[in-house]
VMD Tcl script that builds the backbone (N, CA, C; Angstrom):
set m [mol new atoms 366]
animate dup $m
set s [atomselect $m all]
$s set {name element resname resid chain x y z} {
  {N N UNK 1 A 21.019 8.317 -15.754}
  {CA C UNK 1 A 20.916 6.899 -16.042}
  {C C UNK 1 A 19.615 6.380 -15.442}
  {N N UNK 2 A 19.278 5.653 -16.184}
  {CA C UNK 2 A 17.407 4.675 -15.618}
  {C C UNK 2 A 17.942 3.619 -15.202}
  {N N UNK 3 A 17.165 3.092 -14.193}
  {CA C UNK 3 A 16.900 1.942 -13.748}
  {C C UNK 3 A 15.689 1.501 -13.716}
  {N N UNK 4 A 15.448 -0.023 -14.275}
  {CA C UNK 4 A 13.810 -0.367 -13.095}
  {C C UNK 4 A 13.940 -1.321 -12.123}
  {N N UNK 5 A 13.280 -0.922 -11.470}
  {CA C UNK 5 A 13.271 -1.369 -10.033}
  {C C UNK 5 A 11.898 -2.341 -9.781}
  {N N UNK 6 A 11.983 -3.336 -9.030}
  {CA C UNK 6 A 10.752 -4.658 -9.208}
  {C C UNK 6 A 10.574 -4.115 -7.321}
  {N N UNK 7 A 9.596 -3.952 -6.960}
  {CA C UNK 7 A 9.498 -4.202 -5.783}
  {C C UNK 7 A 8.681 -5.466 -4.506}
  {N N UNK 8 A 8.467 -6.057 -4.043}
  {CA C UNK 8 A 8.259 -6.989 -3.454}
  {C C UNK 8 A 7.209 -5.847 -2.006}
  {N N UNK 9 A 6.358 -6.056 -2.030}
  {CA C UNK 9 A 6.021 -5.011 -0.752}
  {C C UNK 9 A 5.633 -5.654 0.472}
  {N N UNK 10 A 6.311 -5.860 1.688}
  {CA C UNK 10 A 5.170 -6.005 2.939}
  {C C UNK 10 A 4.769 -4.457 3.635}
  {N N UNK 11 A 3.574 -4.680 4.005}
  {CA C UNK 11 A 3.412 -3.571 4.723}
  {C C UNK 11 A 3.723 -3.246 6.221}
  {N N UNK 12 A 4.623 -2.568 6.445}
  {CA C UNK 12 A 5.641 -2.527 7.560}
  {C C UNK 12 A 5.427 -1.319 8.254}
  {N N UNK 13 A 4.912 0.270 7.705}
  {CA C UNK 13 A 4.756 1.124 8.160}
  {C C UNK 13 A 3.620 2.126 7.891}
  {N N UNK 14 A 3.216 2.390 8.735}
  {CA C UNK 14 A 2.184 2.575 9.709}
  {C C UNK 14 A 1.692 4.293 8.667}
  {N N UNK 15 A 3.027 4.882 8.557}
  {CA C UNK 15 A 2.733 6.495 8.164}
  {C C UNK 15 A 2.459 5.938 6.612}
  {N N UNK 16 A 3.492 5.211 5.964}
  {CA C UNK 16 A 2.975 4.860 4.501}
  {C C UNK 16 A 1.747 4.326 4.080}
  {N N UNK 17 A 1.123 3.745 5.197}
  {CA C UNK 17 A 0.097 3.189 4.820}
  {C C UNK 17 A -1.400 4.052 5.068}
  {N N UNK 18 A -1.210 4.836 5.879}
  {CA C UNK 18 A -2.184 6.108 6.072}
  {C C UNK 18 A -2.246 6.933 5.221}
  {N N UNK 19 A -0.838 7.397 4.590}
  {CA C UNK 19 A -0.528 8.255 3.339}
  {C C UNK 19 A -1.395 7.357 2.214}
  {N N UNK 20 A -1.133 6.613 2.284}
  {CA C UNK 20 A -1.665 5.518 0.994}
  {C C UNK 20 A -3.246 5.222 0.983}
  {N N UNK 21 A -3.676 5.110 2.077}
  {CA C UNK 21 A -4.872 5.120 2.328}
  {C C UNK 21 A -6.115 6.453 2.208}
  {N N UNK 22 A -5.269 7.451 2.633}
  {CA C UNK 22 A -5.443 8.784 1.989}
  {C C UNK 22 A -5.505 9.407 0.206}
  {N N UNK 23 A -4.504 8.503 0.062}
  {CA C UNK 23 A -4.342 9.360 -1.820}
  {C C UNK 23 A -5.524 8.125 -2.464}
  {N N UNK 24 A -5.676 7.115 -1.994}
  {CA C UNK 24 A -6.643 6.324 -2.667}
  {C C UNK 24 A -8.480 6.971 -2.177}
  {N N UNK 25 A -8.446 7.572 -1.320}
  {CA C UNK 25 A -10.051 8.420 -0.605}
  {C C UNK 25 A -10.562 7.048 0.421}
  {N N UNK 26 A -9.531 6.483 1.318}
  {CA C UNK 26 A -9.880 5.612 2.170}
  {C C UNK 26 A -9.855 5.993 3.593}
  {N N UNK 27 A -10.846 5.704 4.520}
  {CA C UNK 27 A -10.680 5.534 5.599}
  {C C UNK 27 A -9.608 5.103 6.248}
  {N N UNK 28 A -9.140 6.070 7.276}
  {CA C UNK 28 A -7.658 5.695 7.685}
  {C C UNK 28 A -7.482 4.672 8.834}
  {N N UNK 29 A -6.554 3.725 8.257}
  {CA C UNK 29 A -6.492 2.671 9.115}
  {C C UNK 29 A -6.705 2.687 10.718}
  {N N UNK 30 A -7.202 1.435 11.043}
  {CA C UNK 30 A -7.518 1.930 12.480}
  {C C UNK 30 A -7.086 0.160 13.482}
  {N N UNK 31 A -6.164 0.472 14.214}
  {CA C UNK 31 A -5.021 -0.628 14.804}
  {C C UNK 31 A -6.824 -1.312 15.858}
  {N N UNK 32 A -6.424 -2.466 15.700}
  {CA C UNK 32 A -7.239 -3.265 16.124}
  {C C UNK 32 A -7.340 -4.981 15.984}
  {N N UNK 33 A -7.876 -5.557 16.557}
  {CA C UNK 33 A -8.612 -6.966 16.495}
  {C C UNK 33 A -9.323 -6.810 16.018}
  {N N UNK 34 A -9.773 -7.680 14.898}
  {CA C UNK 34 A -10.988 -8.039 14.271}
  {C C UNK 34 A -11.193 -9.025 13.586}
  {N N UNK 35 A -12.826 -9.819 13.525}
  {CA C UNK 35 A -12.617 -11.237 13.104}
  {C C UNK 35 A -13.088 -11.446 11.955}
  {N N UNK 36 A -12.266 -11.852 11.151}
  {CA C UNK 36 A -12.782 -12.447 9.830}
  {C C UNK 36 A -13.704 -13.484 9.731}
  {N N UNK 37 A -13.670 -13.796 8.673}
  {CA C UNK 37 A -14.817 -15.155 8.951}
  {C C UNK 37 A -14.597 -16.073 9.838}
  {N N UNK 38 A -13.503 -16.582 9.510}
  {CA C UNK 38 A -13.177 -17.861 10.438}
  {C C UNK 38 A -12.261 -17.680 11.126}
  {N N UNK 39 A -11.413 -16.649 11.644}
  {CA C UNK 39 A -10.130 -16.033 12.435}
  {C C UNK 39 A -9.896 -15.082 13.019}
  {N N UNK 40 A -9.609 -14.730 14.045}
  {CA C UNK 40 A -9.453 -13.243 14.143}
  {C C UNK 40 A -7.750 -12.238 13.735}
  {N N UNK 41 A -7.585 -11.343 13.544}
  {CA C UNK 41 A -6.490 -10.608 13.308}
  {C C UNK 41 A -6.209 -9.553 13.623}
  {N N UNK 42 A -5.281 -9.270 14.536}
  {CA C UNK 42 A -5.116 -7.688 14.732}
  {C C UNK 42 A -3.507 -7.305 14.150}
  {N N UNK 43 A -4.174 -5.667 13.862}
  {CA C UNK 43 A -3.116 -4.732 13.071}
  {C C UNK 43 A -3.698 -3.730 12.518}
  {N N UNK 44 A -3.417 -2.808 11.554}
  {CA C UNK 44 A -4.264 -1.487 11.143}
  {C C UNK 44 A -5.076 -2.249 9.529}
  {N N UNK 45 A -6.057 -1.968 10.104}
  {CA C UNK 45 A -7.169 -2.381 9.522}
  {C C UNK 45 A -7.475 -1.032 8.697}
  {N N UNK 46 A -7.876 -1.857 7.173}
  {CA C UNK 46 A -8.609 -0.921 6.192}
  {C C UNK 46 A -9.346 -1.552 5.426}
  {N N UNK 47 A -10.491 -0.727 5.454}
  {CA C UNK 47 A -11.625 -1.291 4.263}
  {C C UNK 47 A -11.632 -1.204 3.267}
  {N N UNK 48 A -11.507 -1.774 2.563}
  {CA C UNK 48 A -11.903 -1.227 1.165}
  {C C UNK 48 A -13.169 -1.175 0.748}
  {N N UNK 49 A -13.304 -0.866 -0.644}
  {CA C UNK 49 A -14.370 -0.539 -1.179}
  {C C UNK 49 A -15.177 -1.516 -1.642}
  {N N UNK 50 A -16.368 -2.236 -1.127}
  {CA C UNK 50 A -17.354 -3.231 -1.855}
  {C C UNK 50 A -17.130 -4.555 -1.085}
  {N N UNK 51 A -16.174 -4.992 0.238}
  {CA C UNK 51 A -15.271 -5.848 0.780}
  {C C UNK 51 A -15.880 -5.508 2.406}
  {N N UNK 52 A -16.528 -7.131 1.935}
  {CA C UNK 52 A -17.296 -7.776 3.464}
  {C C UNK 52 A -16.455 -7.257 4.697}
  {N N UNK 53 A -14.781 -7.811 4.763}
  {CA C UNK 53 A -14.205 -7.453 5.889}
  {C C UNK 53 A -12.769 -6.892 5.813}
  {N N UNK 54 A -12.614 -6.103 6.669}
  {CA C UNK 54 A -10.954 -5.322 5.822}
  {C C UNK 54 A -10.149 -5.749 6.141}
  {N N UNK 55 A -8.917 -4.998 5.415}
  {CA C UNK 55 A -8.038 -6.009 5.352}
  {C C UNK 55 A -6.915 -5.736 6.590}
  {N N UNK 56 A -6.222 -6.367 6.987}
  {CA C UNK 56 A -5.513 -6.194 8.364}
  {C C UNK 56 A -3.964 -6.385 8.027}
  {N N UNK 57 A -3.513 -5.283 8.888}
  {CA C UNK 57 A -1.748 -4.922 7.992}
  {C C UNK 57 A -1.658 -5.056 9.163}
  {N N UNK 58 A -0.205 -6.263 9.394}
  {CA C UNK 58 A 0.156 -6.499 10.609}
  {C C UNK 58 A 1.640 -5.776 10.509}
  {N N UNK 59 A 2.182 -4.915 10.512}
  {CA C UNK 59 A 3.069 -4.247 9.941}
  {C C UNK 59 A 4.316 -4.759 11.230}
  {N N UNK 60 A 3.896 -5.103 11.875}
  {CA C UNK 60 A 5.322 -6.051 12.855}
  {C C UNK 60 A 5.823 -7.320 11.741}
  {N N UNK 61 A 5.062 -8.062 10.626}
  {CA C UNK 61 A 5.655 -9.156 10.436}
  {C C UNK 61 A 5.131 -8.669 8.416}
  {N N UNK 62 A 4.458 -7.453 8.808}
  {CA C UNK 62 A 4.476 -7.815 6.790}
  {C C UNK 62 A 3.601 -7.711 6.077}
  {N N UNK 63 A 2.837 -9.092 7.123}
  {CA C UNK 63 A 1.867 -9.560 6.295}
  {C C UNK 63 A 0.287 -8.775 6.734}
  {N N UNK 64 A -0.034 -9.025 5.438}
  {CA C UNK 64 A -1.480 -8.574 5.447}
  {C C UNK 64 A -2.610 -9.782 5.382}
  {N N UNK 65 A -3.504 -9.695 6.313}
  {CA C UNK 65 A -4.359 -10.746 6.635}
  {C C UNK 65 A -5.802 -10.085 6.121}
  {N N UNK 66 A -6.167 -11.252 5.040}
  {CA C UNK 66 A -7.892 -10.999 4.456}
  {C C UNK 66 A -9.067 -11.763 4.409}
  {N N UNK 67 A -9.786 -12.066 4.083}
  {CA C UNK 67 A -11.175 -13.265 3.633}
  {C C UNK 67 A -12.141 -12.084 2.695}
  {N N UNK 68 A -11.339 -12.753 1.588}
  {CA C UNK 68 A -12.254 -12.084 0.246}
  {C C UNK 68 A -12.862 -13.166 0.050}
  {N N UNK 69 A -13.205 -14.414 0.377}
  {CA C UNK 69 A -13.683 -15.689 -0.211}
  {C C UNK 69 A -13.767 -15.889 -1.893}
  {N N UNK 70 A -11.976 -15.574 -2.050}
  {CA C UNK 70 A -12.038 -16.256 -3.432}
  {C C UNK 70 A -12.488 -14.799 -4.504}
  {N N UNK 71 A -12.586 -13.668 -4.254}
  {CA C UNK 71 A -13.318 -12.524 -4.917}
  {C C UNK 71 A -14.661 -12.329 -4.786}
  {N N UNK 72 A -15.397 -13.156 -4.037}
  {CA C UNK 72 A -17.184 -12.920 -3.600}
  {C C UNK 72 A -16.871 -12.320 -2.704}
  {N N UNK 73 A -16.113 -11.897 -1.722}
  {CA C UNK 73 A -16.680 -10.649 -0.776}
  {C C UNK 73 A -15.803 -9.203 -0.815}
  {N N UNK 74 A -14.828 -9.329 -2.102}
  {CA C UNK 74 A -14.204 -7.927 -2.277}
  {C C UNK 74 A -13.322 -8.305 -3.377}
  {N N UNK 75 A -13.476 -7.126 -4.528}
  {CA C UNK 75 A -12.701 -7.539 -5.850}
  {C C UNK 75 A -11.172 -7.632 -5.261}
  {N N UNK 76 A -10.356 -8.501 -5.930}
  {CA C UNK 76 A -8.829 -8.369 -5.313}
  {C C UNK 76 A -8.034 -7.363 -5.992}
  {N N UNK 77 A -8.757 -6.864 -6.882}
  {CA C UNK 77 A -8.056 -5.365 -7.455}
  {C C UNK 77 A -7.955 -4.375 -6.614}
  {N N UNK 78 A -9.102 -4.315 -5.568}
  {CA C UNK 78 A -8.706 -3.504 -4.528}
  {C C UNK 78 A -7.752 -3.402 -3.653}
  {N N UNK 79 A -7.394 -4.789 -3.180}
  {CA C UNK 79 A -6.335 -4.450 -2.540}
  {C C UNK 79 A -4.789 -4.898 -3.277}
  {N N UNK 80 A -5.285 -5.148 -4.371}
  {CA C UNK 80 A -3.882 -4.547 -5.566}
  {C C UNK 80 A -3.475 -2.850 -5.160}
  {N N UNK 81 A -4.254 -2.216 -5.613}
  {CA C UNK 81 A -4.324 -1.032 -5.484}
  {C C UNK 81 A -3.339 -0.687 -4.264}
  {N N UNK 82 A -4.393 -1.185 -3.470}
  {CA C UNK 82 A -3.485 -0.621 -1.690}
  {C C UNK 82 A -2.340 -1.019 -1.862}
  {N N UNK 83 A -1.910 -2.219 -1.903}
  {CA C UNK 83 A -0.497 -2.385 -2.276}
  {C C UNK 83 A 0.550 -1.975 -2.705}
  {N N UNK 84 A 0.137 -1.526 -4.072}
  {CA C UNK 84 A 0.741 -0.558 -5.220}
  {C C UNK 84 A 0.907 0.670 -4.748}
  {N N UNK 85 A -0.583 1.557 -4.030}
  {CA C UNK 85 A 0.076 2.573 -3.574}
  {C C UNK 85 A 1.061 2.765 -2.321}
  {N N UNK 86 A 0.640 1.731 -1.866}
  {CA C UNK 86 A 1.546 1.507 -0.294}
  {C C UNK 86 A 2.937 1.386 -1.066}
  {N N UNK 87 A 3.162 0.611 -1.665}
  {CA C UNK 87 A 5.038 0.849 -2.578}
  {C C UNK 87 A 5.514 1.669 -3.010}
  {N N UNK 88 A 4.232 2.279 -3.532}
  {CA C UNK 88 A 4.733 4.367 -4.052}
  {C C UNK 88 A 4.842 4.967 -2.990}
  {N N UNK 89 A 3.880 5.065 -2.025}
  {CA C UNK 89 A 4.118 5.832 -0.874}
  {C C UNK 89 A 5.352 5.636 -0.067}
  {N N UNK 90 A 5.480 4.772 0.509}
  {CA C UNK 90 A 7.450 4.304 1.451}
  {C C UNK 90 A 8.365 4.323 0.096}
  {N N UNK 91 A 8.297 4.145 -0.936}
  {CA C UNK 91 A 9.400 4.862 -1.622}
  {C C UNK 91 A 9.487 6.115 -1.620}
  {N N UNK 92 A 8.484 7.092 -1.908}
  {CA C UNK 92 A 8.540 8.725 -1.577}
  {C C UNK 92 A 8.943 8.377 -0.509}
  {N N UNK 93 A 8.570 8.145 0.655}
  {CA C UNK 93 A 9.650 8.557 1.895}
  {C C UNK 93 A 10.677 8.629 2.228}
  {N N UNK 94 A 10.774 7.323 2.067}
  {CA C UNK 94 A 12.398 6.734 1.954}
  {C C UNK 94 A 13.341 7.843 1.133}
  {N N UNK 95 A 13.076 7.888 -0.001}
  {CA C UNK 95 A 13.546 8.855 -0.754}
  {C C UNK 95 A 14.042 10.123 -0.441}
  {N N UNK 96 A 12.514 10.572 -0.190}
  {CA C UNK 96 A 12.351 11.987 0.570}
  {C C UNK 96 A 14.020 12.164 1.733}
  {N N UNK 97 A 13.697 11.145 2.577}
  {CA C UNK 97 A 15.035 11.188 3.658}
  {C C UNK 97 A 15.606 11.260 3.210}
  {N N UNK 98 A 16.567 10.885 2.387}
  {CA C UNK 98 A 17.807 10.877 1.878}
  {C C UNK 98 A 18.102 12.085 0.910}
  {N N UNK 99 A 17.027 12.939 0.938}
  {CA C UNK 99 A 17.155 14.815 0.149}
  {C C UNK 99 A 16.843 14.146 -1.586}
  {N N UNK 100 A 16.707 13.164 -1.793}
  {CA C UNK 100 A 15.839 12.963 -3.263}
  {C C UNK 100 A 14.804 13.384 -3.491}
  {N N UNK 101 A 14.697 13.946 -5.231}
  {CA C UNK 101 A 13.259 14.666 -5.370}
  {C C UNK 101 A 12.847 13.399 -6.176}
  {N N UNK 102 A 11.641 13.375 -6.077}
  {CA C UNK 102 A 10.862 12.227 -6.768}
  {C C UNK 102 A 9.625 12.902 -7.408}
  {N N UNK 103 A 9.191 12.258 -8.690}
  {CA C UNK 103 A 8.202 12.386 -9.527}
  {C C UNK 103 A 7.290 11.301 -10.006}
  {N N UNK 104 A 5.815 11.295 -9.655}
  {CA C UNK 104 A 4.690 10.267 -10.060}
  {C C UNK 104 A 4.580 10.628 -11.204}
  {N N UNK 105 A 4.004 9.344 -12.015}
  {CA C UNK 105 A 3.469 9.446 -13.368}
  {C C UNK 105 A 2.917 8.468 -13.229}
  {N N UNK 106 A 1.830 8.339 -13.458}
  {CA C UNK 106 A 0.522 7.139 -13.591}
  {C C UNK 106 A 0.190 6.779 -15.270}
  {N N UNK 107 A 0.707 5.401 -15.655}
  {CA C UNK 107 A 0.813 5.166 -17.132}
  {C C UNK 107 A -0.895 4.909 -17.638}
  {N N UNK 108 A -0.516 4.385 -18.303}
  {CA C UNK 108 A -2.173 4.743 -19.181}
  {C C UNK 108 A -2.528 2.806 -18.684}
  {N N UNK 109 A -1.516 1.925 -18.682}
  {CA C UNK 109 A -1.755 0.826 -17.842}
  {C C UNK 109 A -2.498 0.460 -16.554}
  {N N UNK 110 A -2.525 1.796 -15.816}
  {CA C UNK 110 A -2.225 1.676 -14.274}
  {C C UNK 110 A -1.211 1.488 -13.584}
  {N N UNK 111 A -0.100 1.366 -14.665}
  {CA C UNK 111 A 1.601 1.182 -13.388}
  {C C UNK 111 A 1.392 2.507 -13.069}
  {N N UNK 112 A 2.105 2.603 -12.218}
  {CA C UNK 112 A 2.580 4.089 -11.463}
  {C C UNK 112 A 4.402 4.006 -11.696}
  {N N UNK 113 A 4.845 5.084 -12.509}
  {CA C UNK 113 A 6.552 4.952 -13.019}
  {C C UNK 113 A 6.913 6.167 -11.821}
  {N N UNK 114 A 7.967 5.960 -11.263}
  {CA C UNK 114 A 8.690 6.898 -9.825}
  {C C UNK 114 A 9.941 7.107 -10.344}
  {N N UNK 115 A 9.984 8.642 -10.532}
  {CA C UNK 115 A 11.188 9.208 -11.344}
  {C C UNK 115 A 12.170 9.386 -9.779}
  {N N UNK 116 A 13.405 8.799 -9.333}
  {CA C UNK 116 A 13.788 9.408 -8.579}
  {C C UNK 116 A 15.330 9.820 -8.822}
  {N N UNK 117 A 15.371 11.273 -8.628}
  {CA C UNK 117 A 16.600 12.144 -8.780}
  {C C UNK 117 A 18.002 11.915 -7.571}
  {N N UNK 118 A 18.850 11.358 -7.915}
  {CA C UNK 118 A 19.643 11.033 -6.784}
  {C C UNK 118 A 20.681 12.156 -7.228}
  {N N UNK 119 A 20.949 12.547 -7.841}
  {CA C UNK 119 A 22.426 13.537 -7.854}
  {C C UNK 119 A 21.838 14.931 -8.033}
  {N N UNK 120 A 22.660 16.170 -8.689}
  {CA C UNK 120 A 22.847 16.767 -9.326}
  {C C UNK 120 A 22.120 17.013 -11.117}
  {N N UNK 121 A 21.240 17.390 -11.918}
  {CA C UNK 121 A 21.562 17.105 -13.635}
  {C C UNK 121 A 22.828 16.717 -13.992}
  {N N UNK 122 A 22.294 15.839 -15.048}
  {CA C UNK 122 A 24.001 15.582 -16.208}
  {C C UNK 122 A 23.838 16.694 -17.278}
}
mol reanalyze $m
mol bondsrecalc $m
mol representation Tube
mol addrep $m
Protein backbone atom coordinates (compact mmCIF):
# COMPACT_ATOMS: atom_id res chain seq x y z
CA UNK A 1 0.00 0.00 0.00
CA UNK A 2 1.35 3.86 -0.85
CA UNK A 3 1.15 6.59 1.08
CA UNK A 4 2.29 10.31 0.64
CA UNK A 5 3.65 11.80 3.21
CA UNK A 6 3.97 16.01 3.40
CA UNK A 7 6.79 16.77 5.63
CA UNK A 8 7.28 20.02 7.61
CA UNK A 9 11.22 20.01 8.44
CA UNK A 10 13.12 21.75 11.39
CA UNK A 11 16.52 20.99 11.57
CA UNK A 12 17.03 19.21 14.84
CA UNK A 13 19.92 16.82 14.17
CA UNK A 14 23.21 17.29 13.96
CA UNK A 15 24.19 13.61 12.09
CA UNK A 16 21.29 14.36 9.42
CA UNK A 17 22.47 17.40 8.66
CA UNK A 18 26.21 16.47 8.04
CA UNK A 19 24.89 13.46 6.05
CA UNK A 20 22.98 16.05 4.07
CA UNK A 21 25.58 18.36 3.77
CA UNK A 22 27.79 15.67 2.44
CA UNK A 23 25.43 14.11 -0.41
CA UNK A 24 24.89 17.79 -1.60
CA UNK A 25 29.36 18.28 -1.90
CA UNK A 26 29.12 20.80 1.14
CA UNK A 27 31.35 21.73 3.70
CA UNK A 28 30.47 20.13 6.89
CA UNK A 29 28.77 22.09 9.30
CA UNK A 30 30.75 23.68 11.84
CA UNK A 31 28.86 24.62 15.55
CA UNK A 32 29.58 28.18 16.17
CA UNK A 33 28.67 32.02 16.60
CA UNK A 34 28.55 33.98 13.79
CA UNK A 35 27.31 37.37 12.68
CA UNK A 36 25.11 38.05 10.06
CA UNK A 37 24.55 41.30 8.90
CA UNK A 38 22.73 42.75 11.52
CA UNK A 39 22.70 39.76 14.29
CA UNK A 40 24.63 37.32 15.49
CA UNK A 41 23.66 33.38 15.65
CA UNK A 42 25.05 30.40 16.91
CA UNK A 43 24.48 26.66 15.83
CA UNK A 44 26.04 24.44 12.96
CA UNK A 45 26.67 26.63 10.38
CA UNK A 46 26.75 25.87 6.54
CA UNK A 47 27.59 27.65 3.53
CA UNK A 48 26.24 27.39 0.74
CA UNK A 49 27.08 27.95 -2.58
CA UNK A 50 27.27 31.76 -4.02
CA UNK A 51 25.78 33.02 -0.23
CA UNK A 52 27.45 36.06 1.50
CA UNK A 53 26.78 34.33 4.97
CA UNK A 54 25.73 30.73 6.02
CA UNK A 55 23.17 29.57 7.16
CA UNK A 56 22.91 28.65 10.97
CA UNK A 57 20.89 25.42 12.18
CA UNK A 58 20.08 25.93 15.65
CA UNK A 59 19.02 22.36 16.00
CA UNK A 60 18.01 22.89 19.94
CA UNK A 61 14.87 24.93 18.68
CA UNK A 62 14.54 24.08 14.73
CA UNK A 63 15.09 26.92 13.42
CA UNK A 64 17.44 27.93 10.90
CA UNK A 65 18.78 31.48 10.99
CA UNK A 66 19.90 33.44 7.50
CA UNK A 67 20.45 37.05 5.70
CA UNK A 68 20.10 36.30 2.05
CA UNK A 69 18.86 39.99 1.73
CA UNK A 70 15.82 39.12 -0.12
CA UNK A 71 17.96 36.64 -2.78
CA UNK A 72 21.00 39.33 -3.41
CA UNK A 73 23.33 37.53 -1.23
CA UNK A 74 22.39 33.73 -1.90
CA UNK A 75 19.79 32.13 -4.32
CA UNK A 76 17.02 30.66 -1.84
CA UNK A 77 17.05 27.52 -3.93
CA UNK A 78 19.98 26.73 -2.12
CA UNK A 79 18.89 26.39 0.90
CA UNK A 80 15.66 24.70 -0.49
CA UNK A 81 17.91 22.11 -1.36
CA UNK A 82 19.49 21.75 2.19
CA UNK A 83 16.24 21.41 3.48
CA UNK A 84 14.91 18.87 1.18
CA UNK A 85 17.90 16.90 1.61
CA UNK A 86 17.99 17.32 5.34
CA UNK A 87 14.14 15.59 5.19
CA UNK A 88 15.52 12.73 3.05
CA UNK A 89 18.33 12.27 5.17
CA UNK A 90 16.45 11.89 9.06
CA UNK A 91 13.89 9.96 7.25
CA UNK A 92 16.59 7.31 6.07
CA UNK A 93 17.52 7.23 9.60
CA UNK A 94 14.72 7.16 11.34
CA UNK A 95 13.73 4.45 9.14
CA UNK A 96 16.91 2.75 9.05
CA UNK A 97 16.24 2.24 13.13
CA UNK A 98 13.31 0.69 12.99
CA UNK A 99 15.02 -2.34 10.39
CA UNK A 100 13.16 -0.50 7.23
CA UNK A 101 14.75 -0.66 3.85
CA UNK A 102 14.32 2.52 2.02
CA UNK A 103 14.79 3.58 -1.64
CA UNK A 104 15.72 7.24 -3.33
CA UNK A 105 14.41 8.20 -6.56
CA UNK A 106 15.01 11.73 -7.68
CA UNK A 107 11.95 12.74 -10.15
CA UNK A 108 12.69 14.54 -13.24
CA UNK A 109 10.95 17.65 -11.08
CA UNK A 110 13.53 17.65 -8.43
CA UNK A 111 11.15 15.98 -5.75
CA UNK A 112 13.05 13.29 -4.25
CA UNK A 113 10.08 10.14 -3.86
CA UNK A 114 11.32 7.72 -0.52
CA UNK A 115 10.14 4.24 -1.11
CA UNK A 116 9.91 2.92 2.45
CA UNK A 117 9.42 -0.93 3.05
CA UNK A 118 7.79 -1.52 6.44
CA UNK A 119 6.75 -5.27 6.33
CA UNK A 120 7.48 -8.31 4.60
CA UNK A 121 6.34 -8.37 0.24
CA UNK A 122 2.58 -8.84 -0.48
Amino acid sequence: MSHVVTIEAQVRDPEALRSSCRRLGLDAPVHQTIKLFTAEATGHCVQLPRWRYPVVCDTDSGVIHYDNYGGHWGEQSELDRLVQRYAVEKTVIESRKQGYTVTEHTLANGSIKLSVQVGGAN
